[in-house]
Backbone as numpy.savetxt, mean C-alpha at the origin, in Angstrom:
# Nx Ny Nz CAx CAy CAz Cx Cy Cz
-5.68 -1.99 -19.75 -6.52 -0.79 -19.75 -5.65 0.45 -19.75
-5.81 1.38 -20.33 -5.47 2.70 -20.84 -5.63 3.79 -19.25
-4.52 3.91 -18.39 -4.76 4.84 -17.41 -5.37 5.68 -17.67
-5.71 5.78 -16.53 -7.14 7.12 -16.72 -6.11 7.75 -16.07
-4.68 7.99 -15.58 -4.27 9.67 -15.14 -3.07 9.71 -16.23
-3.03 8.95 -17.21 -1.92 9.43 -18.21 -1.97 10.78 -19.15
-0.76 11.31 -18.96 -0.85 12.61 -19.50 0.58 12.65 -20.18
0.25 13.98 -21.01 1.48 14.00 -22.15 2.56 14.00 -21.36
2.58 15.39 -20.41 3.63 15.40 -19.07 4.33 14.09 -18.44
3.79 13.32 -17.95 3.95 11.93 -17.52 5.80 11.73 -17.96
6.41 11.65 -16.30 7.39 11.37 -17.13 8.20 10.52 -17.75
9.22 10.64 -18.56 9.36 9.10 -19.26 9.97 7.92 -18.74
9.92 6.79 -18.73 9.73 5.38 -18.33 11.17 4.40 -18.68
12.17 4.16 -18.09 13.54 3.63 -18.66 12.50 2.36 -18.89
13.13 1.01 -19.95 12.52 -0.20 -19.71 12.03 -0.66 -18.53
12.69 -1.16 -17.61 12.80 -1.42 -16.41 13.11 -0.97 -15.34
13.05 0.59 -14.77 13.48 1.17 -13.52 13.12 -0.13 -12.52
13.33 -0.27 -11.32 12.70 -0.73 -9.92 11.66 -0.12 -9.58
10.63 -0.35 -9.44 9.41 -0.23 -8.77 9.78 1.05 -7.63
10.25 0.52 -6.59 10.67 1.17 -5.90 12.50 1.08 -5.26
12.83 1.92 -4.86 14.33 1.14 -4.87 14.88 2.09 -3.57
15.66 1.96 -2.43 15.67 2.29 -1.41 16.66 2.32 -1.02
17.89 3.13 -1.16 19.39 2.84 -0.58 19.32 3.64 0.69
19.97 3.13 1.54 20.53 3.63 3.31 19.78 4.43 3.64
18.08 4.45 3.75 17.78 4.95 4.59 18.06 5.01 5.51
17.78 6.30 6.47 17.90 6.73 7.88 16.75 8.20 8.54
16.32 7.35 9.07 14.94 8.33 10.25 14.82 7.91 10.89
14.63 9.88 12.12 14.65 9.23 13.42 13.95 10.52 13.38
12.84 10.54 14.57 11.97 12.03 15.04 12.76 12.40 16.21
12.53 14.21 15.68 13.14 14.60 16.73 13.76 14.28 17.49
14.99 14.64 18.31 15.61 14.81 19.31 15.01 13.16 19.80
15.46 11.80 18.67 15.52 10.25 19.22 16.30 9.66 18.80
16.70 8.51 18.93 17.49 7.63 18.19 16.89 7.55 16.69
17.79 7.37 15.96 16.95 6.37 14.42 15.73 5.62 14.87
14.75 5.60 13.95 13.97 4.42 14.14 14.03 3.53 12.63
14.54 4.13 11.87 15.13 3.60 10.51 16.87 3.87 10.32
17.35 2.73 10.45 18.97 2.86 10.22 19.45 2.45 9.32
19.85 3.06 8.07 20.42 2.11 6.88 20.04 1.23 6.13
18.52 1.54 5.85 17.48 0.58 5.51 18.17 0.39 3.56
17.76 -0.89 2.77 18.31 -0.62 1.46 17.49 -1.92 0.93
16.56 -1.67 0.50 15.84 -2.79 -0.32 15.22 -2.12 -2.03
14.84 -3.27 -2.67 14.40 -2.86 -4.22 13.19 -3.84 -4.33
12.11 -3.21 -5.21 10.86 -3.92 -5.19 10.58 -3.73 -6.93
10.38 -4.62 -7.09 10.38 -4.83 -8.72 8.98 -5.62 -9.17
8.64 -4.55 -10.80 7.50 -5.27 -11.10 7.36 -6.81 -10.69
6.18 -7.23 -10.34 5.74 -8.32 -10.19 5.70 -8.92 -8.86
6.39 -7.78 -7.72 6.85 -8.52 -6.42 5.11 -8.24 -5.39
5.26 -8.97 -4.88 3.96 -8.97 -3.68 4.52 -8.97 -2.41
4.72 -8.04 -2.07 5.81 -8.27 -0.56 5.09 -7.82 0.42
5.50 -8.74 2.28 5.35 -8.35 3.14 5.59 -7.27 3.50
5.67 -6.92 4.41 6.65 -5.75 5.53 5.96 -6.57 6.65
7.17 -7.50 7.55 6.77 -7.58 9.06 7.54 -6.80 10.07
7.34 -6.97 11.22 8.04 -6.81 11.97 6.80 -6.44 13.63
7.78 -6.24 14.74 6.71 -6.13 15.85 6.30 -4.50 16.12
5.50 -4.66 16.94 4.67 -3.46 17.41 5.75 -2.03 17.59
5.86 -0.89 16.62 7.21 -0.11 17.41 8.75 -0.09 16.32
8.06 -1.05 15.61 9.58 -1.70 14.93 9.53 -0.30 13.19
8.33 0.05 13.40 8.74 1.07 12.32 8.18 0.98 11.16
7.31 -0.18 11.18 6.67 -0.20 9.71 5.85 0.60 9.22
5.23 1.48 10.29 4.34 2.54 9.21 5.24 3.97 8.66
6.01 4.02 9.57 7.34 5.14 9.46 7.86 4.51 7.89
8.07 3.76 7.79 8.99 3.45 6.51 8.16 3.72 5.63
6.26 2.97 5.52 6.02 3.39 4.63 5.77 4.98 4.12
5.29 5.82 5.52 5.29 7.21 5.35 6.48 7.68 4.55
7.48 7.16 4.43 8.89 7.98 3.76 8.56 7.54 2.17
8.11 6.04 1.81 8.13 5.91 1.08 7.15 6.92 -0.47
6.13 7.33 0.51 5.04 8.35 -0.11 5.60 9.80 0.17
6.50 10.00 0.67 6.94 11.44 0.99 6.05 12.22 2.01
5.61 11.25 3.42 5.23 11.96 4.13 5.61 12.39 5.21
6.50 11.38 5.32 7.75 12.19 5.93 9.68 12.35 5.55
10.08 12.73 5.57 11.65 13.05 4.73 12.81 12.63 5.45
13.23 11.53 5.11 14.30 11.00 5.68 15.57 12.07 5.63
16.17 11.71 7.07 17.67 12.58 7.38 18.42 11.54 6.44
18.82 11.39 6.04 19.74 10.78 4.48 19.39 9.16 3.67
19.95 9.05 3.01 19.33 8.04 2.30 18.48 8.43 0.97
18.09 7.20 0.48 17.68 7.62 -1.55 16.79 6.88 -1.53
15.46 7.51 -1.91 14.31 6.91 -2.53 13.59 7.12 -3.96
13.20 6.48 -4.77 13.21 6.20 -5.82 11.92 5.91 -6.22
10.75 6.03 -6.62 9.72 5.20 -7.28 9.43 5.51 -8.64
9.60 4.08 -9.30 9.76 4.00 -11.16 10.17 4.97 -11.46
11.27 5.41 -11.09 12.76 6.38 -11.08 13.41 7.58 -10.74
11.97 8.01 -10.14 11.64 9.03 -9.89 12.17 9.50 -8.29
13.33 10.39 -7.87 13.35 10.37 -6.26 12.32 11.13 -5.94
12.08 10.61 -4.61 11.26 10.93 -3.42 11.79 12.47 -2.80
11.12 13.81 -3.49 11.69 15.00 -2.73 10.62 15.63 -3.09
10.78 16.50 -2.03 9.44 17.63 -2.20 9.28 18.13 -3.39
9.77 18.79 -4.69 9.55 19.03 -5.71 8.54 17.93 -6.52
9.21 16.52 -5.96 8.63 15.77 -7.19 7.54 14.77 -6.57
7.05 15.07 -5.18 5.64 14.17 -4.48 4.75 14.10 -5.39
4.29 14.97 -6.17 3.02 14.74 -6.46 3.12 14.33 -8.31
4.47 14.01 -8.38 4.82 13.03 -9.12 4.62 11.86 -8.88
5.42 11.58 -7.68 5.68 10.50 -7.21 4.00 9.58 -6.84
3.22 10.15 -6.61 1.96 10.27 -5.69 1.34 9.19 -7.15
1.31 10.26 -8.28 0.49 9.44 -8.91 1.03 8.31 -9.66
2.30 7.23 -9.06 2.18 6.25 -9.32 1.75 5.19 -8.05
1.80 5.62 -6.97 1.47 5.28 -5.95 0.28 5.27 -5.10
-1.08 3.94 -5.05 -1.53 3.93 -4.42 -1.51 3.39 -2.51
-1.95 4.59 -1.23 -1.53 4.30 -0.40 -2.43 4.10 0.63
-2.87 3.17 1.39 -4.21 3.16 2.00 -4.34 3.12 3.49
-4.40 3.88 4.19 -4.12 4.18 5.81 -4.74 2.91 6.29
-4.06 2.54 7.89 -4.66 1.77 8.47 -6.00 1.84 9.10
-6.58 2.93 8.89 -8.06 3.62 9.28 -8.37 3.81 7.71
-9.33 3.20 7.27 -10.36 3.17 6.09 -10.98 4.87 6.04
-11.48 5.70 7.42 -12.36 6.74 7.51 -11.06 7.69 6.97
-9.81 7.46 7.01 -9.30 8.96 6.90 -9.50 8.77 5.12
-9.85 8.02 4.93 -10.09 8.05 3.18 -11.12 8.43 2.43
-11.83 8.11 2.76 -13.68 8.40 2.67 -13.65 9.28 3.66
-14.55 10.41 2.09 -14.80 11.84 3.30 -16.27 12.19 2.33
-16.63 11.87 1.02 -17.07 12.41 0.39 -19.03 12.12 1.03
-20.04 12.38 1.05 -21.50 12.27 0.65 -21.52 10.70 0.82
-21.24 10.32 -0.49 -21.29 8.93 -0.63 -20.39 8.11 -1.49
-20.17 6.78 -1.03 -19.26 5.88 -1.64 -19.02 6.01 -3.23
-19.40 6.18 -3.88 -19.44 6.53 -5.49 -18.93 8.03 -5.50
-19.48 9.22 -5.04 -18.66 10.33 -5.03 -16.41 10.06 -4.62
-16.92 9.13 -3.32 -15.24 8.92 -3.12 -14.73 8.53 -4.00
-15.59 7.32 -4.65 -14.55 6.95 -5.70 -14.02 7.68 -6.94
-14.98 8.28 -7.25 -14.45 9.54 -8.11 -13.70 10.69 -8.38
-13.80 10.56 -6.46 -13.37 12.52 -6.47 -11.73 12.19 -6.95
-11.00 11.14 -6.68 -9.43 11.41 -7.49 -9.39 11.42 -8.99
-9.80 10.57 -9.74 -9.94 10.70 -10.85 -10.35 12.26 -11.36
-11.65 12.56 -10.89 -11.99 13.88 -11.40 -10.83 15.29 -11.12
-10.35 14.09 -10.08 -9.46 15.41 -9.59 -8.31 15.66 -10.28
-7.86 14.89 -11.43 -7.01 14.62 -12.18 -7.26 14.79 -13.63
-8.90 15.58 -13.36 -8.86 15.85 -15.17 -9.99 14.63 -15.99
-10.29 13.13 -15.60 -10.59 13.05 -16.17 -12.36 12.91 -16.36
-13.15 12.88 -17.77 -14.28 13.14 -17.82 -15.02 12.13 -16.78
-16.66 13.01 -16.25 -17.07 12.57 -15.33 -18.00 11.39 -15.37
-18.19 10.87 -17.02 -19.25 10.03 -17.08 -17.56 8.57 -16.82
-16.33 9.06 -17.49 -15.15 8.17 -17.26 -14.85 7.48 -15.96
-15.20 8.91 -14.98 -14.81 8.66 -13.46 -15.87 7.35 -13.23
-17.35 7.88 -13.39 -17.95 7.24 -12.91 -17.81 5.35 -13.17
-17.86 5.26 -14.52 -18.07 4.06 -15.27 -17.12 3.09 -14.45
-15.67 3.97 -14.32 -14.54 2.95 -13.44 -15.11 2.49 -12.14
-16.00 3.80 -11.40 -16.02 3.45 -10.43 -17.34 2.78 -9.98
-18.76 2.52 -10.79 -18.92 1.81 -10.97 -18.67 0.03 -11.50
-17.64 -0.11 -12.08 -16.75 -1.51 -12.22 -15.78 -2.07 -10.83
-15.23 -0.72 -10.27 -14.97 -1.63 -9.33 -15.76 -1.86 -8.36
-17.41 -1.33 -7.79 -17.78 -1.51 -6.73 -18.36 -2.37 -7.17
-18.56 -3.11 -8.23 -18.86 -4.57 -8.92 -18.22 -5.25 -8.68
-16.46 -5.08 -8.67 -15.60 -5.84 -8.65 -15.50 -6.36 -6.95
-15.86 -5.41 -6.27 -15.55 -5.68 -4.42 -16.79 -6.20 -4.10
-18.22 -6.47 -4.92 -19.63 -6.55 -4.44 -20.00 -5.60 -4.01
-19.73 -4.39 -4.04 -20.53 -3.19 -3.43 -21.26 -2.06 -4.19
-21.69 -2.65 -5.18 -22.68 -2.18 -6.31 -24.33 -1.17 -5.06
-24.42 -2.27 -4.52 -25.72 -1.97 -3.51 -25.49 -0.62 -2.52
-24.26 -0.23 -2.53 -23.89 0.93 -1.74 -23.68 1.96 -2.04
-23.27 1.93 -3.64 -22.68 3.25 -4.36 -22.85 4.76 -3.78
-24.84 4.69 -3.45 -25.72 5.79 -2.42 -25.04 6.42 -1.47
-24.60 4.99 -0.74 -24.39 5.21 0.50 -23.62 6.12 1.36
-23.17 6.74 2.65 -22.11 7.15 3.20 -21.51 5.86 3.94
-19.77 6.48 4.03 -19.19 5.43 4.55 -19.39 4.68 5.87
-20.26 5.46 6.23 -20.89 5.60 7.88 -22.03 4.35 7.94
-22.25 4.36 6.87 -23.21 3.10 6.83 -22.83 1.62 6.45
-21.62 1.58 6.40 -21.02 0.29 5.85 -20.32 -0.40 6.94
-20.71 -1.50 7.04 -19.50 -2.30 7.65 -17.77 -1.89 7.69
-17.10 -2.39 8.55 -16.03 -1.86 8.02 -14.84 -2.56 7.45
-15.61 -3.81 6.88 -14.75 -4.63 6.03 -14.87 -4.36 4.78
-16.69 -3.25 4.33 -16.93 -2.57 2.91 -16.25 -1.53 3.49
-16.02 -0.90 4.63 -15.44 0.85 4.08 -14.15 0.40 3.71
-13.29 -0.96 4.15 -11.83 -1.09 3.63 -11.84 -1.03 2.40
-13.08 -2.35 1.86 -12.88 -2.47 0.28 -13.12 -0.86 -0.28
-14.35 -0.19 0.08 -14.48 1.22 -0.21 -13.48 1.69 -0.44
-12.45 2.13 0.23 -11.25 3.14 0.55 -9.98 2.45 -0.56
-10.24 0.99 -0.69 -9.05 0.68 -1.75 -9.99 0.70 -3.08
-10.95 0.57 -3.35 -11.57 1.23 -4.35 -11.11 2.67 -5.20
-11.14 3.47 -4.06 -10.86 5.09 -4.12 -9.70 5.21 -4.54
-8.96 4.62 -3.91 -6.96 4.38 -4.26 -7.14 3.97 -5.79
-7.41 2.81 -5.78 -7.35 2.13 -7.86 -8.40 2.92 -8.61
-9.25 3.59 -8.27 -9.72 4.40 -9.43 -8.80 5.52 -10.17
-7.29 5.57 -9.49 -6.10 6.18 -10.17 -5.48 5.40 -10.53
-5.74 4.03 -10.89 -4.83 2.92 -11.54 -3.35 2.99 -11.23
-3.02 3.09 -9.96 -1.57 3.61 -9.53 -0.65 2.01 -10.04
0.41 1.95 -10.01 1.50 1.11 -10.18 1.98 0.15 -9.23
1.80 0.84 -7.88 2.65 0.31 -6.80 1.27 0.56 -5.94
0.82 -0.59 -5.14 0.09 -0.18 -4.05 0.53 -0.56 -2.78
0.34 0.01 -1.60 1.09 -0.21 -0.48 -0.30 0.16 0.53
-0.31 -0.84 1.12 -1.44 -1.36 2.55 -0.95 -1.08 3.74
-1.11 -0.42 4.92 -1.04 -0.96 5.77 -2.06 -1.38 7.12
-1.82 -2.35 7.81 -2.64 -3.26 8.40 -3.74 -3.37 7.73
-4.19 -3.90 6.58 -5.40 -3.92 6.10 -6.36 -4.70 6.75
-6.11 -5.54 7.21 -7.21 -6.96 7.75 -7.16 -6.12 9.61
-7.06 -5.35 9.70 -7.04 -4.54 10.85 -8.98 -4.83 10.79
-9.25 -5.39 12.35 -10.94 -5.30 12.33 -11.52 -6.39 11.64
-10.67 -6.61 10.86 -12.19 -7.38 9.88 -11.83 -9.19 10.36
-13.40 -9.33 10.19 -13.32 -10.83 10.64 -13.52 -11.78 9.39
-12.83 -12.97 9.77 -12.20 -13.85 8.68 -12.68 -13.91 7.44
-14.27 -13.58 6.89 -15.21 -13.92 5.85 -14.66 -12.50 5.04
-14.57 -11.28 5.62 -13.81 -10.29 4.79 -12.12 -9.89 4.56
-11.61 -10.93 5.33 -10.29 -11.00 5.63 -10.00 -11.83 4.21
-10.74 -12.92 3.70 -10.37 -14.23 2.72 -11.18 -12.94 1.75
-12.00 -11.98 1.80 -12.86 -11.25 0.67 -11.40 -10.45 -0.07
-11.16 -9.83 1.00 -9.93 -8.70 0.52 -8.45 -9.81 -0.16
-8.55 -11.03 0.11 -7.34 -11.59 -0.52 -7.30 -11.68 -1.47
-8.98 -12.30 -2.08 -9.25 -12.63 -3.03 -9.05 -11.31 -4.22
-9.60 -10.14 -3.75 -9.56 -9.45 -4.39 -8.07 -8.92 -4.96
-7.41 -8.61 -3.75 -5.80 -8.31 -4.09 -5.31 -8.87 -5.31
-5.55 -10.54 -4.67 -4.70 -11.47 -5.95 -5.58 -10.88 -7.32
-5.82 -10.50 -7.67 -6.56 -10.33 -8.95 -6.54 -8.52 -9.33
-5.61 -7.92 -8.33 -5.59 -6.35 -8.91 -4.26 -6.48 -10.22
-4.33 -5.25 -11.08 -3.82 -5.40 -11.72 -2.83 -3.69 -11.66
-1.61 -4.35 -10.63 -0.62 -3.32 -10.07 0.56 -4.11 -10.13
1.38 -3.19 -10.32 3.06 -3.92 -10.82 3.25 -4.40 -9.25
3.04 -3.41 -8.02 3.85 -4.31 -6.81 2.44 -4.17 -6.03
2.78 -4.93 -4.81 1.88 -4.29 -3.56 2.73 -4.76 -2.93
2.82 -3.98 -1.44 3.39 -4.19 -0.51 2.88 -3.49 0.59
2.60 -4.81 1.24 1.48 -4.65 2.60 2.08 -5.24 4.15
2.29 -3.77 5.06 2.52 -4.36 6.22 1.22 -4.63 7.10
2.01 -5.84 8.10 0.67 -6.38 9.01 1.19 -7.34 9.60
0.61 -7.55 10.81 0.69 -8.43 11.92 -0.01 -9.64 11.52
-0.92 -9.85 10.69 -1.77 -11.03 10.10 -0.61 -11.93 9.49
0.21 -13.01 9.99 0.84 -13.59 9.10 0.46 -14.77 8.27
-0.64 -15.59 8.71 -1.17 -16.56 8.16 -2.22 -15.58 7.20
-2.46 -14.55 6.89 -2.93 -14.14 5.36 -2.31 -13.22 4.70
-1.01 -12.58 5.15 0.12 -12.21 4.57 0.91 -13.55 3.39
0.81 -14.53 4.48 1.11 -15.72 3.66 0.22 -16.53 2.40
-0.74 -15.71 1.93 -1.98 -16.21 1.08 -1.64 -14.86 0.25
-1.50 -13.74 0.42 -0.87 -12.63 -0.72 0.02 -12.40 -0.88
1.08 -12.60 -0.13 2.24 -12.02 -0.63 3.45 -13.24 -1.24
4.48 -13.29 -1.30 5.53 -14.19 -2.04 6.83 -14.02 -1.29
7.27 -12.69 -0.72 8.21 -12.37 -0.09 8.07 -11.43 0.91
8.97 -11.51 2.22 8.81 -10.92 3.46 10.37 -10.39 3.29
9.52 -8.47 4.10 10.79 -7.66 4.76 10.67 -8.25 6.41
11.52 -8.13 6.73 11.63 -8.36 8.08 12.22 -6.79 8.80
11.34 -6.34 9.38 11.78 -4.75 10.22 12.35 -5.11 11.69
13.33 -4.85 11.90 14.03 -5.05 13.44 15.37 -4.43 13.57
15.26 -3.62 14.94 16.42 -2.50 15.14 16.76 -1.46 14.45
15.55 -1.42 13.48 15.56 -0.08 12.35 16.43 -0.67 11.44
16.88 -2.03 11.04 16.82 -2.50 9.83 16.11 -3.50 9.32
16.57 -4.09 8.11 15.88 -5.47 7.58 16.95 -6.62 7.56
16.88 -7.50 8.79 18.06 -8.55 8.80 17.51 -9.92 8.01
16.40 -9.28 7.51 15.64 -11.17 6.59 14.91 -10.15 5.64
15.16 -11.01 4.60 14.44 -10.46 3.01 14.36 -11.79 2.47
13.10 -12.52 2.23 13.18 -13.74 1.73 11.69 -14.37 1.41
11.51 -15.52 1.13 10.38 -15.95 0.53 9.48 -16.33 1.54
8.51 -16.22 1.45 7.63 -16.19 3.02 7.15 -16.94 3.69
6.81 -17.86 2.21 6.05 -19.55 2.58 7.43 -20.34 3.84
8.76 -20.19 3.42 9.42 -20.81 4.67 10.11 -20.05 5.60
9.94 -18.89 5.56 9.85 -18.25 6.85 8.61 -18.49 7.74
7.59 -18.36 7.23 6.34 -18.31 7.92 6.41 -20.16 8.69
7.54 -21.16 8.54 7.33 -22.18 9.11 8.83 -22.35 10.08
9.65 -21.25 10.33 10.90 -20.93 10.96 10.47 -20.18 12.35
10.14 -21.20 12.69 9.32 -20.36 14.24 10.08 -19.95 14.99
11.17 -20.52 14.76 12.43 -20.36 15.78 12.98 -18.42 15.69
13.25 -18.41 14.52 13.25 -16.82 14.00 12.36 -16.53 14.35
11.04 -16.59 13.55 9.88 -15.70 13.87 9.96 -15.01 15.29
9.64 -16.23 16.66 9.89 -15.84 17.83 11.06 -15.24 18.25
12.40 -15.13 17.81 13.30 -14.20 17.71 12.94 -12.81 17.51
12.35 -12.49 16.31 11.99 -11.17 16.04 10.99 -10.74 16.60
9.98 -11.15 17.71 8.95 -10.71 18.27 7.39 -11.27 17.08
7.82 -12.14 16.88 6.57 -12.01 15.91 6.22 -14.12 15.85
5.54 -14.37 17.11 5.88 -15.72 17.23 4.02 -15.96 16.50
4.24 -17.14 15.48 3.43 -17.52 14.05 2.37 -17.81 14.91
1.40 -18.50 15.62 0.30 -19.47 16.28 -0.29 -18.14 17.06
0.31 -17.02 17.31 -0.50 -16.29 18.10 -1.17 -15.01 17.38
């Protein structure tokens, strides 16, 4: 399908940049230690990656840097080739869909069909266009019956699907989750997997404490600890290395 935010501007595309690509990060707030030390990973079309790690360990911090919401004290960030600096966010932005661990800070609009629109429109394109997409995907999540609705009225396993709705109606490249299965109980937990596996985005990369359905989407795990990544690897046999797992604070059965 033909992006709906492509524009002449758009800038140009080497064959293969990295998705995202990440040399020596380092962040720390204010007057603290690092909570990111020398971080250096690369995420390439086709990857489905974790981000674990325990409570504290930094995973929403990393992804905030990664969207430019907050600015690392040194280190290089990159998305499809583009660095991560204030000049070029809202470059960067529109290859990147990013979806808070609260569904409400996303949905603000009247009703679920307005949210899904308001980025697209907000980007120029025509409004019968906005709509049509965003009618297809609330087909695609089952939430055709809500379009009306406010987010206030939905469960909040539809305001999740809602809110990643809103994100892909900019057909972004890279999508990045965090805690998604936050709240939701198992019947929308297996809803949202299903759906993932079947988006059509070069990466996702989703942190979360859920490891037995981290292990049903993703292919490879970061491991976050001491403000670095001491495991980068395939997940299916990590996720059976209990011995680690419980090392890093993150013991599998609980």
């Amino acid at each position: 399908m033909k992006s709906l935010t492509s524009n002449p501007q758009s800038p140009t595309h080497h064959p293969h940049p990295a998705a995202v690509e990440v040399q020596n990060l380092v962040y720390a707030y204010p007057n603290q230690e690092p909570v990111l030390r020398d971080i250096s990973f690369t995420l390439k079309a086709g990857d489905r990656v974790a981000l674990m790690g325990a409570t504290g360990s930094g995973k929403s911090t990393l992804l905030e840097n990664l969207i430019g919401l907050k600015q690392p004290q040194s280190g290089r960030i990159c998305i499809n080739g583009i660095p991560v600096e204030p000049k070029t966010l809202s470059q960067v932005r529109r290859h990147i869909g990013f979806a808070f661990q609260d569904a409400n800070d996303q949905l603000f609009m009247p009703t679920i069909l307005e949210d899904i629109t308001f980025g697209p429109r907000n980007y120029g394109v025509s409004p019968a266009l906005a709509i049509d997409r965003a009618r297809q995907l609330l087909a695609d999540f089952g939430l055709e019956a809500y379009a009306n609705r406010s987010a206030h009225q939905l469960s909040g396993g539809q305001r999740r699907l809602a809110a990643l709705a809103a994100i892909l109606a900019l057909e972004p490249a890279i999508l990045i989750l965090d805690e998604p299965t936050n709240g939701l109980d198992p019947a929308w937990r297996r809803h949202l997997a299903q759906v993932l596996l079947k988006l059509p985005v070069q990466v996702i990369l989703i942190a979360s404490h859920d490891l037995h359905w981290l292990g049903k989407v993703t292919q490879r795990a970061l491991v976050l600890a001491g403000g670095q990544i001491p495991i980068d690897r395939e997940i299916q046999p990590l996720l059976k290395d209990g011995d680690t797992l419980d090392r890093l604070g993150l013991p599998v059965d609980w």
